[in-house]
N, C-alpha and C positions, 0 to 999 in steps of 0.2 A: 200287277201283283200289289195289292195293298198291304200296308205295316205290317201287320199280324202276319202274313202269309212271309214277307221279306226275314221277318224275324226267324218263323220256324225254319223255316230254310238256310238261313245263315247259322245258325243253331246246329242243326240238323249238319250239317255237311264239318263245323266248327269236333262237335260230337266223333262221327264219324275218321273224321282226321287225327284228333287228339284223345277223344275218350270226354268223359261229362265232366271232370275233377280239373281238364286241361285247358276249361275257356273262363270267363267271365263274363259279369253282363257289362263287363267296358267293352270286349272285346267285343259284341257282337251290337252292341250301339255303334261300335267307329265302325264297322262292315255298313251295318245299315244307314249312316247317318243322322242319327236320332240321337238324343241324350238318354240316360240311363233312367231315367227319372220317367219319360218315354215307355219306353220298354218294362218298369214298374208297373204302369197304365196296364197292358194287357197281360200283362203274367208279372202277379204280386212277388212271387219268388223264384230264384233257382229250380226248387223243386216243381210248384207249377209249370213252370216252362218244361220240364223235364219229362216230366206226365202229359203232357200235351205231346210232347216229340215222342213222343212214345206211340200214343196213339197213330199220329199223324204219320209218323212211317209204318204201322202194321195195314193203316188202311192204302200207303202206297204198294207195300207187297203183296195185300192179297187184290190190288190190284192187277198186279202184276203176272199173278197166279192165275188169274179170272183170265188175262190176254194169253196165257201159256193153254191154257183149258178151250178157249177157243178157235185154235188153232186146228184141232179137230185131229191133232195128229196121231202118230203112235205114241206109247209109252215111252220107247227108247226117245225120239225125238224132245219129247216133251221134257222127262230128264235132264238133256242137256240143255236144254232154253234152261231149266231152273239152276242149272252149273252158271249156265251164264252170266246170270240175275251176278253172282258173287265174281266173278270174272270182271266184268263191267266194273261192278264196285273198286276193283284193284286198278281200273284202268283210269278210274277219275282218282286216283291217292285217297283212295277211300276205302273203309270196310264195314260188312252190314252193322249199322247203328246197333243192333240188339246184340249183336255179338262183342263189341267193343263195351256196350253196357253191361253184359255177362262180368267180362272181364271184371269190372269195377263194386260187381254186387253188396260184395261187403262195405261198401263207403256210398251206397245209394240210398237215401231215404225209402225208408218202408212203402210208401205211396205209390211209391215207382215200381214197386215187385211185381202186382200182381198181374201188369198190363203187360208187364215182361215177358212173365213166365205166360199167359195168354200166345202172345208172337210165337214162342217155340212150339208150344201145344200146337196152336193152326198149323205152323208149317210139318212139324210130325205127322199132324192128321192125312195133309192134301199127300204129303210125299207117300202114306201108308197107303192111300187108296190110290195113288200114281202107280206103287208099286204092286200092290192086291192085282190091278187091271192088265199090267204089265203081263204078270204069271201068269192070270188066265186068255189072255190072250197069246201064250209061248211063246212070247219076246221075252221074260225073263225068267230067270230060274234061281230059286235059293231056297234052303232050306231054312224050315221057322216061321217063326209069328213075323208078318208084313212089317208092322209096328215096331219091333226089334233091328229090323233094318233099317229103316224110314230114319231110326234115332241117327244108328251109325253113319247114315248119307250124309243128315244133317250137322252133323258132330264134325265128319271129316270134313266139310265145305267150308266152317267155320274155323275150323284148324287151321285149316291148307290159308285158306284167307287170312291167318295172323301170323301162320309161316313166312309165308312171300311176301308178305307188308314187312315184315321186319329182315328177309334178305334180301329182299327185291328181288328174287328169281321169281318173274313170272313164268315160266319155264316149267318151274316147278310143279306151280300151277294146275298147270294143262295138263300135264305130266299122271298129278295125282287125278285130276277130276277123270283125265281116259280110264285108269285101272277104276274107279271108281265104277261106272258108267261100264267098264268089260266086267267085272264083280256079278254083273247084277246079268247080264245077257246068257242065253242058253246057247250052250255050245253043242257041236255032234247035229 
């Protein structure tokens, strides 16, 4: 892993753990080893850095989504691989970076928005046609626009993941992501 990469990733997890307003670039110089002055080098500012983790996690999720997609499996299946994705996150003391960034939006530089609100749009989109394929293949059932639920999946995975982060019932968790994931299945 070279600097740039050591950086986003101490960043990225720093993020993740604490929110953007909860680290410094001391803090992520003494992670990496490096002087601050360093870490200036390849990201001139906070905000730079911040728009790069930005990016750099949307291209790890929709990686992520690409491995969920080639799985080749059902809808329901694929569903919970993407519960998962946030699962995971709660199991390293972590929660999805965009969703801890959500939280902060009013104190994030403008720069940082629109690569934001990008992450949620993608994952809307994949969920809406996870779910569209879902229906027509009668594994799921719900009344309404795809897109109108796709929101609500995503809302509640991001919820559930700042619920349990702050009581630690992972429990809870799993709890909500199953009603979630039964929500969406055809019954009878």
């Amino acid at each position: 892993m070279d600097t740039k990469e050591h950086i986003l990733s101490s960043a990225q997890r720093l993020v993740q753990q604490r929110g953007f307003n909860g680290f410094s670039y001391a803090d992520v110089a003494n992670e990496v080893g490096i002087r601050k002055a360093s870490l200036h080098h390849h990201f001139a500012s906070k905000v730079d850095l911040g728009v790069a983790l930005v990016d750099a996690y949307a291209a790890q999720f929709d990686q992520a989504l690409a491995d969920i997609d080639k799985i080749g499996a059902s809808a329901l299946i694929r569903l919970k691989a993407y519960a998962q994705i946030y699962r995971a996150a709660l199991d390293s003391d972590r929660i999805c970076m965009c969703g801890m960034l959500a939280t902060e939006v009013l104190t994030l530089d403008a720069s940082m928005l629109p690569n934001l609100k990008r992450f949620f749009t993608r994952n809307t989109e994949w969920l809406t046609e996870l779910l569209a394929a879902g229906r027509s293949q009668g594994v799921f059932a719900f009344d309404g626009a795809a897109a109108d639920h796709a929101r609500l999946a995503l809302s509640m995975l991001q919820g559930a993941s700042l619920v349990c982060r702050s009581s630690g019932d992972m429990e809870a968790f799993d709890r909500t992501t199953a009603l979630l994931v039964k929500s969406f299945l055809r019954t009878g």
